[in-house]
C-alpha positions in Angstrom: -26.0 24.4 -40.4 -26.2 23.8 -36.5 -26.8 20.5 -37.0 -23.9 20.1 -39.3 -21.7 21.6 -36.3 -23.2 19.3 -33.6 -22.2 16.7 -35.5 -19.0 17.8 -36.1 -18.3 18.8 -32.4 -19.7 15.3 -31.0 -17.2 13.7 -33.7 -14.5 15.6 -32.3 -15.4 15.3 -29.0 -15.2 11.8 -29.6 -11.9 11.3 -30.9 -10.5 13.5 -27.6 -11.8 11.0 -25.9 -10.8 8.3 -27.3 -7.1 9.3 -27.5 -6.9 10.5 -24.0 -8.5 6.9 -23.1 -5.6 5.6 -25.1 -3.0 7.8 -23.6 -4.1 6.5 -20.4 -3.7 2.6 -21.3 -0.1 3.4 -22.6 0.5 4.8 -19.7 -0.5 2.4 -17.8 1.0 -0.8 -19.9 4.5 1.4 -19.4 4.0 1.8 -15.6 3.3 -2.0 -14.9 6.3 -3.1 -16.8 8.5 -0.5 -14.9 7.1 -2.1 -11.5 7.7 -5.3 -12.7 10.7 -5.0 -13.5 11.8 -3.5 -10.1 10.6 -7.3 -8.6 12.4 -9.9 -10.4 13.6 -11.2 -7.4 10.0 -12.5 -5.6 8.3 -15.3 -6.1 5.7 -16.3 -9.1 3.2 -16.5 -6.7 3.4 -13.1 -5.6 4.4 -11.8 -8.7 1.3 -12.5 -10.4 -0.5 -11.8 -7.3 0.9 -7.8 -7.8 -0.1 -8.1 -11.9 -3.4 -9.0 -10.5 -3.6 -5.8 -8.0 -1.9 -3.6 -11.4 -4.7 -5.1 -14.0 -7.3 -4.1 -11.4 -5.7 -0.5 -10.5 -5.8 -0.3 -14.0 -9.3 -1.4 -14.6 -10.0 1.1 -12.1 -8.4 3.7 -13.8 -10.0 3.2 -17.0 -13.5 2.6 -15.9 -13.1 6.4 -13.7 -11.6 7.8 -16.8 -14.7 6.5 -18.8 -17.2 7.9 -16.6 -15.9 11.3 -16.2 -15.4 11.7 -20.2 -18.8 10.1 -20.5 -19.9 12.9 -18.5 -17.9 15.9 -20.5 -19.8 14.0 -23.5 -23.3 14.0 -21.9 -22.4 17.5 -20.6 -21.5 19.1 -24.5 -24.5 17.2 -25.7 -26.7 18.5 -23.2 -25.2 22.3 -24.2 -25.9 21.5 -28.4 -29.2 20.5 -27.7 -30.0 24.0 -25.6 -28.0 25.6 -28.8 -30.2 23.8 -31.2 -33.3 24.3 -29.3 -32.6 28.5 -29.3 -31.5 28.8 -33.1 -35.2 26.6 -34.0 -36.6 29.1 -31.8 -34.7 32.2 -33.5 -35.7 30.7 -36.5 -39.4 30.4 -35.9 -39.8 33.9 -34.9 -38.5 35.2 -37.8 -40.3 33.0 -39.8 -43.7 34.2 -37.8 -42.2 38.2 -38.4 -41.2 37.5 -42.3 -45.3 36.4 -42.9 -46.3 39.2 -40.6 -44.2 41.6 -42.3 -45.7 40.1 -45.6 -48.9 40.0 -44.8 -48.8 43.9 -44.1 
């Protein structure tokens, strides 16, 4: 059963992360065509020069966003695995008392 609902929290755990990931790349792909369309009137040159400063804020962005959720995802594992590790432990010493109790 435990491991049924550490499966089921890493799963879900996974899809928050994944969608708040995506949230973040709409938001993004919405804010650099909002800047760029407040400089129509520069150059190419510099124009792509600023798309090449956005895709690397971006990057940026994504790559901090990554880590940290990485983390919230190392962090829940890390709390399942004590869970797991104290319900085995319940388990055998029940286990240990039902045989003592039986062997009474």
């Amino acid at each position: 059963m435990v491991w049924i609902i550490s499966r089921l929290t890493i799963s879900l755990l996974f899809c928050t992360l994944q969608k708040k990931l995506g949230d973040l790349i709409d938001k993004q792909r919405l804010d650099k065509a909002e800047q760029l369309e407040k400089v129509d009137d520069i150059s190419d040159s510099d124009k792509a020069e600023l798309v090449k400063n956005i895709e690397t804020q971006c990057q940026l962005e994504q790559d901090d966003l990554s880590y940290r959720l990485k983390l919230q995802q190392d962090e829940e594992a890390e709390k399942l695995r004590k869970v797991r590790y104290i319900v085995i432990c319940k388990k055998n010493s029940l286990e240990k008392l039902v045989v003592i109790s039986l062997n009474e």
